[in-house]
NUTORGU-265987 format. One line per 10 residues: number of its first residue (from 1); their letters; for each residue x, y, z of C-alpha. Coordinates in nm, 3 decimals, always signed. Example, Ala and Ser with C-alpha at 12.3 -4.5 7.8 and 13.67 -1.06 7.14 Angstrom:
2
1> AS> +1.230,-0.450,+0.780  +1.367,-0.106,+0.714 $
END
This chain:
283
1> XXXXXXXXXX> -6.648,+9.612,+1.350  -6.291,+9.603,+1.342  -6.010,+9.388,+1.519  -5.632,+9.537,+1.591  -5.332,+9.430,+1.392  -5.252,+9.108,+1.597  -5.599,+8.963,+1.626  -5.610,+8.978,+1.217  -5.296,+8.789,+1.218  -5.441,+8.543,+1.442 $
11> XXXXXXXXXX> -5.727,+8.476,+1.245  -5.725,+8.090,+1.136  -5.786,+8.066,+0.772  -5.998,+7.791,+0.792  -6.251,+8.036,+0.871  -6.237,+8.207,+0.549  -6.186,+8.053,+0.192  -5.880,+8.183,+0.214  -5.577,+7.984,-0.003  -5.284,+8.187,+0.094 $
21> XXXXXXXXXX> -5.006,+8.290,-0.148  -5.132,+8.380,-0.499  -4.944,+8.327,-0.811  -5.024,+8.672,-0.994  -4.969,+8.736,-1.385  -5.052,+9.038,-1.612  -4.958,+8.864,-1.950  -5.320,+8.848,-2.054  -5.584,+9.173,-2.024  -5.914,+9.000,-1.920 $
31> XXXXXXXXXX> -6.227,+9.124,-2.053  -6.519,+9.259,-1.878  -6.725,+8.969,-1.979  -6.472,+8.693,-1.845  -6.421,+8.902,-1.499  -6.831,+8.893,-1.472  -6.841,+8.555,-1.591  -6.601,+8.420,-1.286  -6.803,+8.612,-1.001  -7.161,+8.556,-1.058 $
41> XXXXXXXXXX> -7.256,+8.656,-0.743  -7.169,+9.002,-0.734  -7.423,+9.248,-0.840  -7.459,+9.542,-1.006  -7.247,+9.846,-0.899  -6.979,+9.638,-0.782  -7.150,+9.467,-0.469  -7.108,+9.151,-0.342  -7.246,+8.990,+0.014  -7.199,+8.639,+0.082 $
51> XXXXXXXXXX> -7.461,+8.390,-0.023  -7.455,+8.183,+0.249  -7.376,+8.323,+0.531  -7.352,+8.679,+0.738  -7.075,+8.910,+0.624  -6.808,+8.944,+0.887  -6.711,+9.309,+0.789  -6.791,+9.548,+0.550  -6.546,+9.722,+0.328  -6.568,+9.989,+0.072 $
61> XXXXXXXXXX> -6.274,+9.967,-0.189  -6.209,+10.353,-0.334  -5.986,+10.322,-0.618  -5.877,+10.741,-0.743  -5.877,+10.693,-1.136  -5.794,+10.836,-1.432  -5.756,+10.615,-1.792  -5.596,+10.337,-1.662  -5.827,+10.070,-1.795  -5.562,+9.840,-1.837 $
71> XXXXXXXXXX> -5.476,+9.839,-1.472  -5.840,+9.867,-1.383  -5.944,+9.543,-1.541  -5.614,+9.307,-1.449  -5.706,+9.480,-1.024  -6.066,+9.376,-1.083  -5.992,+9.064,-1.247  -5.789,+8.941,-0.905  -5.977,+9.177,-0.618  -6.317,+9.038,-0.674 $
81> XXXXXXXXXX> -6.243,+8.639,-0.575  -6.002,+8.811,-0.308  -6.280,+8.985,-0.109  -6.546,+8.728,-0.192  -6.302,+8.449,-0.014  -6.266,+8.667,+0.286  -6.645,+8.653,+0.341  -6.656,+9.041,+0.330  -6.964,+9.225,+0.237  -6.790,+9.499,-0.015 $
91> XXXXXXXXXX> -6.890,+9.779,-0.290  -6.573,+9.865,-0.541  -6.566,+10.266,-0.610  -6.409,+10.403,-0.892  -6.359,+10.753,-0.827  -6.288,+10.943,-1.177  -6.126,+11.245,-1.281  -6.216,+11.463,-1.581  -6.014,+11.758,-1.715  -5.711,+11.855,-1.796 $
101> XXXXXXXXXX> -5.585,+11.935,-1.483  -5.292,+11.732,-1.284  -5.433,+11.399,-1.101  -5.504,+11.447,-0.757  -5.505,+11.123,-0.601  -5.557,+11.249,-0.240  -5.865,+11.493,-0.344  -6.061,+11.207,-0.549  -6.010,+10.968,-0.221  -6.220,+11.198,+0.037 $
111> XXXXXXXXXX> -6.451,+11.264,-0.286  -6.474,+10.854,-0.266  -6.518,+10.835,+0.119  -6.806,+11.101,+0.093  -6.986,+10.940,-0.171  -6.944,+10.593,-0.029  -7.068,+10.682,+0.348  -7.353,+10.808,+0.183  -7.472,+10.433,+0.104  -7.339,+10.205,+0.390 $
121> XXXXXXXXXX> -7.210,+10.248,+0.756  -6.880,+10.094,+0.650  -6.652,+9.917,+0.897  -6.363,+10.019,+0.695  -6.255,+10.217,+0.371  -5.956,+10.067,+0.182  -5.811,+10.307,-0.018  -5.625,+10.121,-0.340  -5.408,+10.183,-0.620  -5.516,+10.050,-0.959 $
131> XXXXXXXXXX> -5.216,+9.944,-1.016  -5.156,+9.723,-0.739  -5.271,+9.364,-0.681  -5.210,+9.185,-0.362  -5.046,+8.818,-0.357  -5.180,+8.668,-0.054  -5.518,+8.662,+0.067  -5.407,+8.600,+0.398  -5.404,+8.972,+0.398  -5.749,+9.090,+0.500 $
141> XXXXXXXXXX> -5.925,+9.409,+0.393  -6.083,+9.499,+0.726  -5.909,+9.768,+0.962  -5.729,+9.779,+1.251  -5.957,+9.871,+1.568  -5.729,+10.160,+1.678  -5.475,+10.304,+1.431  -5.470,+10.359,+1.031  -5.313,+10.075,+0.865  -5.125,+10.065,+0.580 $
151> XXXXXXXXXX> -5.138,+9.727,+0.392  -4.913,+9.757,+0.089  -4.590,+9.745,+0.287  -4.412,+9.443,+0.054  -4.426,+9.550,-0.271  -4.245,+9.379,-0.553  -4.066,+9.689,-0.704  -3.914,+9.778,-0.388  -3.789,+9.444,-0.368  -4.076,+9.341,-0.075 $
161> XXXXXXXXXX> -3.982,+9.648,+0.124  -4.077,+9.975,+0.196  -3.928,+10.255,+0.000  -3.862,+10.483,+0.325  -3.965,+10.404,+0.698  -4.314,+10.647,+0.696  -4.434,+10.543,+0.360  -4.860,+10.499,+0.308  -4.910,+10.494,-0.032  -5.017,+10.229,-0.267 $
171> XXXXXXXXXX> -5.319,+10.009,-0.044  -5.425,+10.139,+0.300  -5.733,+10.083,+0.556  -5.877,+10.337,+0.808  -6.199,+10.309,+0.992  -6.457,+10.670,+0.943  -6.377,+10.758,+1.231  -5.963,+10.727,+1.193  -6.048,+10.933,+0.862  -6.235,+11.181,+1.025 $
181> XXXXXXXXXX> -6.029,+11.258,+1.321  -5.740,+11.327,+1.046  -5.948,+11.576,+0.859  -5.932,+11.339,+0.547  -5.656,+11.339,+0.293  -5.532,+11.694,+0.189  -5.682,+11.827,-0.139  -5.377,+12.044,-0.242  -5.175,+11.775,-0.423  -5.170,+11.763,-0.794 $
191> XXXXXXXXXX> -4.918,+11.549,-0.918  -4.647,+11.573,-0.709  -4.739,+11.233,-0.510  -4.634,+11.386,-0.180  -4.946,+11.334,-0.029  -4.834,+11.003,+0.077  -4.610,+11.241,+0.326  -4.849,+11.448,+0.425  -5.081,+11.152,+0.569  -4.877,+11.000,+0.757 $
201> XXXXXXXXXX> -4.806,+11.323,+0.919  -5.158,+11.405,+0.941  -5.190,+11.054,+1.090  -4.925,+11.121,+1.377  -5.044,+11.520,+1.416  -5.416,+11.379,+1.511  -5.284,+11.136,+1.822  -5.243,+10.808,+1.632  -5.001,+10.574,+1.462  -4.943,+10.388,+1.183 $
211> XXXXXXXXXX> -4.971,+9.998,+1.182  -4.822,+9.757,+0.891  -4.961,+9.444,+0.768  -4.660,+9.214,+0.828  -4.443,+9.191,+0.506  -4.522,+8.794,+0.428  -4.874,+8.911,+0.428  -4.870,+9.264,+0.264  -4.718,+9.140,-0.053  -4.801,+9.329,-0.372 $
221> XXXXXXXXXX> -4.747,+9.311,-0.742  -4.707,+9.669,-0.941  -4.833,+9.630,-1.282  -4.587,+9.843,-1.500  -4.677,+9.916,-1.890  -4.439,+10.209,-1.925  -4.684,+10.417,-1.959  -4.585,+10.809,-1.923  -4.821,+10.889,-1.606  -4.825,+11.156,-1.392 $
231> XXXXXXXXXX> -4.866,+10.904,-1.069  -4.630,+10.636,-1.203  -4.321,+10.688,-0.973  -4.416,+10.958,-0.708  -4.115,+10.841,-0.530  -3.853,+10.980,-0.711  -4.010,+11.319,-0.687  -3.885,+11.605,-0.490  -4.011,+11.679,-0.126  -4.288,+11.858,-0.091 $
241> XXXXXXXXXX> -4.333,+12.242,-0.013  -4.638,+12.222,+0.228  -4.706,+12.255,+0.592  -4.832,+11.987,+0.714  -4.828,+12.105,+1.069  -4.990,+12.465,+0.962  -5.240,+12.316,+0.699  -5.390,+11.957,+0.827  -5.725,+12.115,+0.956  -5.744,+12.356,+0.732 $
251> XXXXXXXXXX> -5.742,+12.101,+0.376  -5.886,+11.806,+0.392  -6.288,+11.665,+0.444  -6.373,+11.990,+0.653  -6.290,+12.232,+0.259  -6.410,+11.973,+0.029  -6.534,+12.115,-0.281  -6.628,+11.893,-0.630  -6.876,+11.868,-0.869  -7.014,+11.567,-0.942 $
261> XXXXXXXXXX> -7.100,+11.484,-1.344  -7.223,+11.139,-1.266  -7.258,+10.849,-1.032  -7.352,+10.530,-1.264  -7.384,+10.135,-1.161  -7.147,+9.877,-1.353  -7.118,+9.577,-1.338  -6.845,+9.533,-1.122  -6.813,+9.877,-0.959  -7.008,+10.162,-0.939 $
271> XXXXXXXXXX> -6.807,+10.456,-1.086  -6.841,+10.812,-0.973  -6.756,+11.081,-1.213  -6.617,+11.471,-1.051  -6.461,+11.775,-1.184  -6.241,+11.868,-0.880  -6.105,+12.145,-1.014  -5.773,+12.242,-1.058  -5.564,+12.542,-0.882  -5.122,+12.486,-1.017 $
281> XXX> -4.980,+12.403,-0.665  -4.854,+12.727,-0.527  -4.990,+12.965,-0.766 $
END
């Protein structure tokens, strides 16, 4: 189930247990044991459904990872009351990469989406940043009935705007069948963060649009240690050599290759473990 962008808007939030605009702070790294402590009711693997009542929509929340713990427990220290006030049934997915090889954000995402359809008919697969942690809960994880939405489109190191008008990166939403008719992300990105690019054209090349959450909604905080990462700024990197046009239905879900090492049940996510691979870009 799924409503378009202005019936989410619409929705009261008396409904929900919604509070609005969040005061966020990353002074202090929670522990494992304090983030379980605060959310009794979700169970093992990351899953929560509410107690007391029937879930309105279900969500899967794939999060591409590679040693970023600090990240990972501030996100799951705010994203677990966020969902659970929304009244969303909801599994957390920590997709991680092993090797040596560049990240490949794009590539562990459809590894996420294949892994996660393989335990729920989703509504809707929000695909997240670790680093990012939204500021008002007004913003709902659920999709948009007709078009990929991207969610993260006020974040605080852009100043609450978006870096250039077809940006997707940091938090988005599609329905299965949005990410199907797209062919998935493209797997052929290691690095150079210009996948970002290459889905929105992907998203325009198979008949649809993009739609924003509205910037007093899609508010995000960027948690910055200065850490030397390959994914920290993909921004500032060059334009990308590929072909979108040539190469959408070519790379994506359709040539999906991985190995997966393991597929274990924390407490508050279930964490899947792949060697992708890893072929230099244009070697």
């Amino acid at each position: 189930m799924a409503l378009n962008g202005s019936e989410m808007e619409a929705v009261s939030s008396a409904n929900f247990g919604t509070v609005g605009p969040l005061t966020i702070t990353f002074r202090v790294l929670p522990s494992e044991r304090m983030i379980m402590k605060r959310n009794p009711f979700v169970q093992s693997g990351g899953h929560y459904k509410p107690p007391h009542c029937f879930p309105r929509y279900k969500s899967a929340i794939l999060v591409a990872y590679r040693n970023q713990e600090k990240y990972l427990r501030h996100l799951l220290y705010y994203i677990h009351p966020f969902l659970q006030r929304q009244q969303l049934s909801y599994t957390i997915y920590l997709i991680q990469q092993v090797g040596t090889g560049s990240f490949n954000r794009a590539k562990l995402l459809n590894v996420g989406v294949r892994e996660a359809m393989k335990d729920e008919e989703w509504d809707c697969l929000v695909l997240h940043d670790v680093d990012l942690v939204p500021e008002n809960d007004y913003n709902l994880y659920i999709c948009d009935e007709y078009y990929p939405k991207h969610m993260a489109s006020a974040m605080d190191k852009f100043q609450y705007t978006l870096p250039y008008k077809s940006f997707f990166g940091g938090v988005s939403a599609l329905t299965p069948e949005h990410y199907m008719k797209m062919n998935g992300f493209p797997n052929t990105y290691w690095g150079d963060g210009g996948e970002n690019d290459d889905i929105a054209t992907r998203i325009h090349l198979a008949g649809m649009k993009i739609v924003r959450t509205s910037p007093h909604l899609g508010r995000y905080r960027v948690m910055d240690y200065n850490e030397e990462t390959e994914t920290q700024e993909p921004w500032r990197r060059p334009p990308s050599q590929h072909n979108t046009r040539k190469t959408w239905k070519a790379d994506g879900m359709n040539t999906l290759q991985f190995r997966l090492l393991s597929r274990t049940k924390h407490p508050l996510y279930t964490k899947i473990t792949v060697d992708i691979g890893y072929v230099p870009p244009f070697s």
